[in-house]
C-alpha positions in Angstrom: 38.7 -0.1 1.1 38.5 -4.2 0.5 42.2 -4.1 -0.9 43.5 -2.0 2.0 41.7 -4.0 4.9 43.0 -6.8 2.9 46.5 -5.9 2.9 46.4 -5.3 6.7 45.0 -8.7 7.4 48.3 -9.6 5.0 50.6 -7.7 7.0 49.5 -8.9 10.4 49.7 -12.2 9.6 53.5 -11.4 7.9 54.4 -9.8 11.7 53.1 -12.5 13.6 54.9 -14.9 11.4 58.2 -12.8 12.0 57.9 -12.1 15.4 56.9 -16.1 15.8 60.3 -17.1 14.5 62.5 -14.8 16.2 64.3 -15.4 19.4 62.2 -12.9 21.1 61.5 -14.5 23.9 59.4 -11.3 25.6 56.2 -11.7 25.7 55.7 -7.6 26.6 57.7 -6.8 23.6 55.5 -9.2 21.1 52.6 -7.7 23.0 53.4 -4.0 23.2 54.4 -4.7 19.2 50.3 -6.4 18.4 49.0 -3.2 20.1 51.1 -1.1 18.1 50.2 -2.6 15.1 46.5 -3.1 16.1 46.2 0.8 16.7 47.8 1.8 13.4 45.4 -1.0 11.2 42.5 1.1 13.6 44.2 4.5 11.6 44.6 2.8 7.9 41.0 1.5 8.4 39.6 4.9 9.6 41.6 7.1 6.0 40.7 4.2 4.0 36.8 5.0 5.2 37.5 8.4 4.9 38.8 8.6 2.0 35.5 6.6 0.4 33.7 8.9 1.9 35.2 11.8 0.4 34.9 10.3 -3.0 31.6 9.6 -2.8 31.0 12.9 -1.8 32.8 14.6 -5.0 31.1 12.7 -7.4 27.8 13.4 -6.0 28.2 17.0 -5.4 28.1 18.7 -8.9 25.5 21.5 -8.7 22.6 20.6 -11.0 22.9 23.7 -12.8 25.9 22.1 -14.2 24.3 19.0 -15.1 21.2 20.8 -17.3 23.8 22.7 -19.5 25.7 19.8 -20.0 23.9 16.4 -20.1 25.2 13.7 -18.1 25.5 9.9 -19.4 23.6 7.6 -18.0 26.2 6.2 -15.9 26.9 9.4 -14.6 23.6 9.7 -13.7 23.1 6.2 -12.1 26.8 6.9 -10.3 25.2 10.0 -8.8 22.2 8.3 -7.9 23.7 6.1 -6.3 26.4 8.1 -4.8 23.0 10.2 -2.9 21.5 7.4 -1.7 24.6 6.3 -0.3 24.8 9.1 1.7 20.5 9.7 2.4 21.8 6.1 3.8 23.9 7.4 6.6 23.1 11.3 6.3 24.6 12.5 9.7 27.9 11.3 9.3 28.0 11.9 5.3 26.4 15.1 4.2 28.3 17.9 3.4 27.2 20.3 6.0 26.2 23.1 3.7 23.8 21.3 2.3 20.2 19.9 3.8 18.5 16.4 3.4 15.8 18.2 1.0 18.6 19.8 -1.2 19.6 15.5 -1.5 16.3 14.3 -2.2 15.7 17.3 -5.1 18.7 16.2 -6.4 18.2 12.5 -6.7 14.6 13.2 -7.6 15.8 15.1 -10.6 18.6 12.6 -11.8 15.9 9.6 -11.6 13.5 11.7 -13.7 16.2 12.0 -16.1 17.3 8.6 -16.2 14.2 6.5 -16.2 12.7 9.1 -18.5 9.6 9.6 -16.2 7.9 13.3 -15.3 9.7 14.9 -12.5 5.9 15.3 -10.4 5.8 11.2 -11.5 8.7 10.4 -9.2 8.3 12.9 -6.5 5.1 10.9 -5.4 7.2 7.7 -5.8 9.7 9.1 -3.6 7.0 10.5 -0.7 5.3 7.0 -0.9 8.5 5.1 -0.7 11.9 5.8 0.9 14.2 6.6 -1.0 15.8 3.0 -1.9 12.5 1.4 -2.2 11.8 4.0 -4.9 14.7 3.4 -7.2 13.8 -0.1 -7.0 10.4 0.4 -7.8 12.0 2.2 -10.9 14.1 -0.5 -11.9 11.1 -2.9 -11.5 9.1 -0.9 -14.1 11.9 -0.8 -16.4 11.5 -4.9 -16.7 9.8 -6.1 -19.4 6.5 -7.9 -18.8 5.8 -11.1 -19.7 3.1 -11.2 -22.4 -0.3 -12.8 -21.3 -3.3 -14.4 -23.2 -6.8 -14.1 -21.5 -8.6 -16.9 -23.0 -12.7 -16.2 -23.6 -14.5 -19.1 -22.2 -17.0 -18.5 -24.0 -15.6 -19.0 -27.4 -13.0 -21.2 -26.9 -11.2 -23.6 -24.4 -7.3 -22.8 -23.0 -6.2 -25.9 -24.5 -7.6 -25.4 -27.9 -6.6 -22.0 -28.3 -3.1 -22.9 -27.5 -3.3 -25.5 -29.8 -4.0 -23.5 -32.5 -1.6 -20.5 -32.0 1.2 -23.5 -31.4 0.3 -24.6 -35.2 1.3 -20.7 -35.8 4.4 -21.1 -34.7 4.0 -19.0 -30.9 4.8 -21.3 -27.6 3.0 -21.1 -25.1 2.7 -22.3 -21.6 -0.1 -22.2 -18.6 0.4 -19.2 -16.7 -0.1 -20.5 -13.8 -2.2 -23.7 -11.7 -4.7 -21.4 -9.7 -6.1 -20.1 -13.5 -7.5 -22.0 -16.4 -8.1 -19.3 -18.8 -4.5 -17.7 -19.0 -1.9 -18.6 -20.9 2.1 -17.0 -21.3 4.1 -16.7 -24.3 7.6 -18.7 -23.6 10.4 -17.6 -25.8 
């Protein structure tokens, strides 16, 4: 859709340019000629949307009996995730009409249990705490890696000295943070 509204923004510009430099001195004409233009750009812009739409409707489609007899790729499956939230997104003008916002949501449910790897009960209570884009980003949060932490004991040892000596060891550390004196992060 970017490289069609593009090209019409390209081929007003070429028509005003023409039209600019001819001896056309009717300002009707030149006007009647925008508005003809301007309504067929409104047409090109409305099949380009439509024709996104449809795509993203037949690649999120496939019946999920299809996908457990044949395992999808993980791209497939994050394509099709995304593809469903896309159209949870903007359900009333999106959905294929056969098909109910539930049918969506069992869908998407299934494909993120499958891709993230977590129990399918696991990420149905993600999805009724969260809508349905706050979820997958909860996903993808838990699917960074943590940073790893050292609690220093207080009573056996000071923060400083304990870095110190795991320094000599060859591991570099850093305070975690200036609100805490007895944690310390592993840089590196």
């Amino acid at each position: 859709m970017n490289l069609a509204h593009n090209f019409i923004i390209f081929f007003d510009f070429f028509i005003f340019l023409y039209f600019a430099q001819s001896d056309n001195s009717s300002l009707d004409g030149f006007n009647d000629e925008i508005e003809d233009l301007h309504d067929e750009n409104q047409r090109i812009k409305e099949e380009a949307e439509l024709e996104t739409t449809e795509m993203v409707k037949s690649s999120v489609y496939a019946s999920l009996e299809e996908d457990q007899e044949g395992h999808l790729s993980p791209e497939e499956l994050k394509e099709r995730m995304d593809g469903i939230v896309e159209v949870l997104g903007d359900f009333k003008n999106r959905r294929e009409k056969n098909k109910s916002r539930s049918d969506y949501l069992d869908a998407l449910v299934a494909y993120c249990a499958d891709y993230y790897g977590y129990l399918r009960e696991l990420v149905e209570l993600f999805f009724s705490i969260f809508s349905p884009d706050e979820a997958i980003e909860f996903l993808e949060a838990n699917e960074q890696p943590r940073p790893v932490v050292i609690r220093t004991n207080t009573l056996k040892s000071r923060r400083k000295d304990l870095s110190a000596k795991l320094s000599k060891r060859g591991v570099s550390l850093e305070p975690l943070a200036e609100w805490t004196k007895v944690f310390l992060e592993e840089v590196g």
